[in-house]
C-alpha positions as CSV (number, residue, x, y, z in Angstrom):
1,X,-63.7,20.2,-39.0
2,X,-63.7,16.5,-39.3
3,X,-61.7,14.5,-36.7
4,X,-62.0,15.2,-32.9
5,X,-60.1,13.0,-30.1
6,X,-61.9,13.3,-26.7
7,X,-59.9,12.5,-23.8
8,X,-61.6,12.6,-20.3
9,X,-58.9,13.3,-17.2
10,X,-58.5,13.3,-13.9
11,X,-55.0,13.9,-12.4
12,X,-53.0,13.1,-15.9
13,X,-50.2,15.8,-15.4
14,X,-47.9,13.1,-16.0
15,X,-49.1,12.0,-19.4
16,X,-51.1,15.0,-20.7
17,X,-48.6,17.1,-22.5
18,X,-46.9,14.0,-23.9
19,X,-50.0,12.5,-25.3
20,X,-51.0,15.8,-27.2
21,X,-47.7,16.1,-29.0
22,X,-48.0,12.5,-30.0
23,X,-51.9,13.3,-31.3
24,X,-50.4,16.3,-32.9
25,X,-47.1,15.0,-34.3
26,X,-49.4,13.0,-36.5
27,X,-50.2,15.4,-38.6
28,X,-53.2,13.9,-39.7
29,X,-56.0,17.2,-39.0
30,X,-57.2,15.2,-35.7
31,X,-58.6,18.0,-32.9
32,X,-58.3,17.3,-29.7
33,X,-61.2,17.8,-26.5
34,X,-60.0,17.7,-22.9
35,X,-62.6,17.1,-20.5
36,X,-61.2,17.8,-16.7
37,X,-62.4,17.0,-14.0
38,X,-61.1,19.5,-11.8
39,X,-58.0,17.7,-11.4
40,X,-56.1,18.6,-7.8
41,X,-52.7,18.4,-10.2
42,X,-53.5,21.0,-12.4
43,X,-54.0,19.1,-15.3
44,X,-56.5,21.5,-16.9
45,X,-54.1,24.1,-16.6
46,X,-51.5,22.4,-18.3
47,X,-53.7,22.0,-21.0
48,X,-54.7,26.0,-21.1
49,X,-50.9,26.5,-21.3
50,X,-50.7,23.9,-24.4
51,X,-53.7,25.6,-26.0
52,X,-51.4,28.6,-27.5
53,X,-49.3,26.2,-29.6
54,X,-52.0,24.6,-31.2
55,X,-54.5,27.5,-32.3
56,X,-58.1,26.3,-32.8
57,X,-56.9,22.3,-32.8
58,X,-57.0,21.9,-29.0
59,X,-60.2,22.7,-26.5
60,X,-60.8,22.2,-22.7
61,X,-64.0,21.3,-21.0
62,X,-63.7,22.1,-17.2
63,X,-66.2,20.2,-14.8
64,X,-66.4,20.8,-11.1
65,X,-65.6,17.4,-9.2
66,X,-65.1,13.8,-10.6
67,X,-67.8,12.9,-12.3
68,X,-67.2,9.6,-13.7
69,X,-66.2,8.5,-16.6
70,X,-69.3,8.0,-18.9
71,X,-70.7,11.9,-18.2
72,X,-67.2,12.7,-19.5
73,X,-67.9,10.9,-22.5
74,X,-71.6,12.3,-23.2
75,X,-70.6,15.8,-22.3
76,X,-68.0,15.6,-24.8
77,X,-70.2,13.9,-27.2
78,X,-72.7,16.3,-27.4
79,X,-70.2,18.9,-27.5
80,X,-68.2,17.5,-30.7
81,X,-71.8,16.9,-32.8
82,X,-72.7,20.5,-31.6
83,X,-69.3,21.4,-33.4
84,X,-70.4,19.4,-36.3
85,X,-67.6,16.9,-36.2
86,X,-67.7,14.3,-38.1
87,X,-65.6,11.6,-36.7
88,X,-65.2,11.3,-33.0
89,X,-63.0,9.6,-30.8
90,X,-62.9,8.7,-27.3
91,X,-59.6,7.4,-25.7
92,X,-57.7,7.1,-22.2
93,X,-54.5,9.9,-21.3
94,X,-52.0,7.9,-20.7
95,X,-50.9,5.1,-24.0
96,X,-52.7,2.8,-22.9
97,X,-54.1,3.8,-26.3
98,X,-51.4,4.6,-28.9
99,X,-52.1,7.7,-30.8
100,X,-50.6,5.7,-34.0
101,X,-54.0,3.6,-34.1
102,X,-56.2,6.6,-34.5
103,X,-55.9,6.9,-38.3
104,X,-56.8,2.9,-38.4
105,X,-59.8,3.8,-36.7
106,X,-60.6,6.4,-39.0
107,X,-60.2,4.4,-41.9
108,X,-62.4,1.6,-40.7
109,X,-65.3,4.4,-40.2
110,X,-64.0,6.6,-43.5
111,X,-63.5,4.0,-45.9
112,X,-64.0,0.4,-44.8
113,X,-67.6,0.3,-43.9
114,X,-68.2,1.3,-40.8
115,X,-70.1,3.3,-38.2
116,X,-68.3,2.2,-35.6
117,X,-64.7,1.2,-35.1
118,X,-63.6,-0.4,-31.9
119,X,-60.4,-0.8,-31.1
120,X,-60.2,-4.6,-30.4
121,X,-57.5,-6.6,-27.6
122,X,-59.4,-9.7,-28.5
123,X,-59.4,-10.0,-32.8
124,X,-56.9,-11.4,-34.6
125,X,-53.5,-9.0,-34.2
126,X,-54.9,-7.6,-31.0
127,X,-53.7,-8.1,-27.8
128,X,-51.1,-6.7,-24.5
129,X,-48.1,-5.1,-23.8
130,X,-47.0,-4.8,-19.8
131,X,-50.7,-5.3,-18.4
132,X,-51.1,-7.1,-14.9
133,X,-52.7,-11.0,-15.1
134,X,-55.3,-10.2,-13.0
135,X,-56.5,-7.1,-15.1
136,X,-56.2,-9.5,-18.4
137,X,-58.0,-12.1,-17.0
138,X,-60.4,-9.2,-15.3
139,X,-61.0,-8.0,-19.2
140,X,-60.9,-11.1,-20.7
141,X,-63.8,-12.8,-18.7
142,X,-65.8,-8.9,-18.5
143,X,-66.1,-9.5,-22.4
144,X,-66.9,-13.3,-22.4
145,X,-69.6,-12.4,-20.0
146,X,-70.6,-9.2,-21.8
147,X,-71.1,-11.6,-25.5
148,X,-72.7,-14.5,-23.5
149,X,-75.5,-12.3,-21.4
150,X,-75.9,-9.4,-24.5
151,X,-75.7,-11.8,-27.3
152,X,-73.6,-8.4,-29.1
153,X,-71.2,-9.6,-31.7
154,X,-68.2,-7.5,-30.8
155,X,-65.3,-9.3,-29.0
156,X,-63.4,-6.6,-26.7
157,X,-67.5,-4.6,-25.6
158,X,-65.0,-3.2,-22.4
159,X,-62.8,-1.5,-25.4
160,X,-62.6,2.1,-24.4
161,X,-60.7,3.2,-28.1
162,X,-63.8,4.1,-30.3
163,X,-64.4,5.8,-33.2
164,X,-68.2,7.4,-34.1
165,X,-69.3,8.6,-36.8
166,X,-71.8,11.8,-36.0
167,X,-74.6,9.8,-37.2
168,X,-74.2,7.0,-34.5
169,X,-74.2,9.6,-31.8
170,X,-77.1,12.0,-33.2
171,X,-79.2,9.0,-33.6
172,X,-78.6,7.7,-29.8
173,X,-79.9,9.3,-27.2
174,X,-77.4,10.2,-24.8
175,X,-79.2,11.2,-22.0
176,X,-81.0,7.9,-22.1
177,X,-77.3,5.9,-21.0
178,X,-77.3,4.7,-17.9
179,X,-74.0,3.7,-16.5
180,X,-70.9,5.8,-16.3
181,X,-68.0,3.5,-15.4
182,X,-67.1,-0.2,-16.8
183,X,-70.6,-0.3,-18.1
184,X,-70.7,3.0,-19.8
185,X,-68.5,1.3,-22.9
186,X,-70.4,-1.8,-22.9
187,X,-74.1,0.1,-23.2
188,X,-72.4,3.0,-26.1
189,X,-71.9,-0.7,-28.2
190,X,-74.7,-2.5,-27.1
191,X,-77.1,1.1,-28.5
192,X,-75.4,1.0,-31.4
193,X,-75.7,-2.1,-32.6
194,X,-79.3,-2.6,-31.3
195,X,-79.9,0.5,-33.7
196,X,-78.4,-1.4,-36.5
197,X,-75.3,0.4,-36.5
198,X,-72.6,-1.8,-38.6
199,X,-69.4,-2.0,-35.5
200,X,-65.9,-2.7,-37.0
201,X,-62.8,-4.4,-35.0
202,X,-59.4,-3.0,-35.6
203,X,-56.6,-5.0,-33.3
204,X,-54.7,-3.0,-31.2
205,X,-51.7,-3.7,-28.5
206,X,-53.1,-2.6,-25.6
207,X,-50.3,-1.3,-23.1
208,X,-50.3,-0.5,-19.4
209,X,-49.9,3.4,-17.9
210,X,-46.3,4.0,-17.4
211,X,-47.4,6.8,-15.3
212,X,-50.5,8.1,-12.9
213,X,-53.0,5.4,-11.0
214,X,-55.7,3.5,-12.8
215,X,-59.0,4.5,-12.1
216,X,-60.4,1.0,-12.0
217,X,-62.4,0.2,-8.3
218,X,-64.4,-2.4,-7.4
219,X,-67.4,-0.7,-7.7
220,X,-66.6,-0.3,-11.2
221,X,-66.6,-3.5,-11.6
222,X,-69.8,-4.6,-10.2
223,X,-71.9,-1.6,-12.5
224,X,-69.8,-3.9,-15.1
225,X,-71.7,-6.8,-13.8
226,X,-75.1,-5.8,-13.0
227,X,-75.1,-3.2,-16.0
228,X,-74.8,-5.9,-18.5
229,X,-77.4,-7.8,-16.8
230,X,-79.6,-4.7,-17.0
231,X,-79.0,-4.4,-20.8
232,X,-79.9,-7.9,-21.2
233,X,-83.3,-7.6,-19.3
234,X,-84.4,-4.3,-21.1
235,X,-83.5,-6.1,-24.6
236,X,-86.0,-8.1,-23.4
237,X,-88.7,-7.1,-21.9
238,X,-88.4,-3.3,-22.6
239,X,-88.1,-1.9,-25.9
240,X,-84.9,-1.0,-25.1
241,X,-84.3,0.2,-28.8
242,X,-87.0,3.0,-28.7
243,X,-85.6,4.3,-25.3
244,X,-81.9,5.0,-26.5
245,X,-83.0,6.0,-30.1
246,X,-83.3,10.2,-30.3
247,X,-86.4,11.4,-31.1
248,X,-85.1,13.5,-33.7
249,X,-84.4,11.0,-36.1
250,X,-87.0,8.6,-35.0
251,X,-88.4,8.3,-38.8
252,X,-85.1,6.9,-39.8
253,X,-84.9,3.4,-41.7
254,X,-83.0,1.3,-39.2
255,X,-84.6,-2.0,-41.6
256,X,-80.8,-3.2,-41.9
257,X,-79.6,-6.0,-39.8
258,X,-77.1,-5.5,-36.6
259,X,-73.6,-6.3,-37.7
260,X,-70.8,-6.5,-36.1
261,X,-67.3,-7.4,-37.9
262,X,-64.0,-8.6,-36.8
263,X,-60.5,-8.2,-38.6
């Protein structure tokens, strides 16, 4: 077991079947981890009903009420290293995403250097398809912001298409992340890197949900705010490194320098 795609939902019946044929259609050995939460439209059952065609590939994590976005994240996390996976993924339901970039993301992790691979609106080949102005310029400034308050190296920190190796996410401790909405991507980058985790940037076209509501809010948005403001103070005046690192592999060598790439 090597590759495992964890996709968080929350009324997706729309988009749910499609996007596991076109995760499986690949062909390329990726698993897949649905975590639902509780979904009034009966997108977990969908997913039960898909189960049978896929033997062993596809797995669903049911949580009772909506839960936010991050937890989904953590609690499928934990639940991938547990299953000794060795390349994890995190990306939205509805192609926003395309399922064709996974294996780029891979690469970048498997062969190209690095620990993390980000799937990047904002390098050189990146960019939008369909996406409202206000949400571009909404992202757009969110990551300006994000590099001018954290200092982190990474151009598109919002990016919600990541790839981790098991190491990044055994070594972080993720009951120590604090936000669970538009933060919750920025702080996974901003750990890693302060850990000296080497982040890759692999453009992407970016493309707005053809069907289902975005879960966006303004109080999404402010944690976005605040939560990078946050980061910045703990950086600091905490030792905001020693709080996110696990205490299992405390004694590891982190003596390399921060590094973040763009392609």
């Amino acid at each position: 077991m090597e590759k495992i795609v964890i996709i968080p939902t929350y009324n997706e019946k729309e988009n749910i079947v499609n996007i596991l044929d076109a995760i499986f259609r690949l062909g390329q050995g990726f698993h897949v981890l649905v975590i639902d939460d509780s979904s009034p439209d009966g997108t977990a059952g969908i997913v039960r009903g898909y189960q049978s065609k896929v033997p062993g590939q596809l797995f669903l994590e049911e949580r009772q009420g909506k839960l936010g976005l991050g937890t989904a994240y953590i609690h499928g996390f934990k639940w991938a290293v547990r299953n000794n996976y060795q390349f994890i993924f995190e990306m939205d339901a509805d192609f926003s995403h395309s399922p064709k970039d996974l294996d780029r993301l891979y690469n970048a992790c498997k062969y190209q250097g690095g620990d993390v691979a980000v799937g990047s609106r904002y390098v050189k080949g990146g960019g939008f398809v369909n996406w409202p102005k206000n949400r571009i310029l909404l992202s757009r400034g969110g990551s300006i912001y994000t590099r001018l308050i954290t200092w982190m190296p990474v151009q598109d920190p919002t990016a919600g298409f990541v790839c981790y190796k098991k190491e990044v996410l055994e070594t972080i401790n993720l009951d120590q992340i604090l936000f669970v909405g538009y933060a919750f991507q920025i702080e996974m980058k901003f750990a890693a890197w302060k850990l000296g985790f080497k982040i890759k940037e692999v453009p992407i076209i970016f493309e707005d949900r053809k069907f289902g509501v975005s879960k966006m809010n303004k109080g999404i948005v402010k944690e976005g705010i605040l939560g990078v403001l946050n980061l910045r103070w703990q950086s600091l005046f905490k030792n905001y490194r020693n709080r996110v690192k696990n205490d299992v592999v405390q004694m590891r060598n982190f003596s390399r320098e921060p590094v973040a790439e763009g392609k």
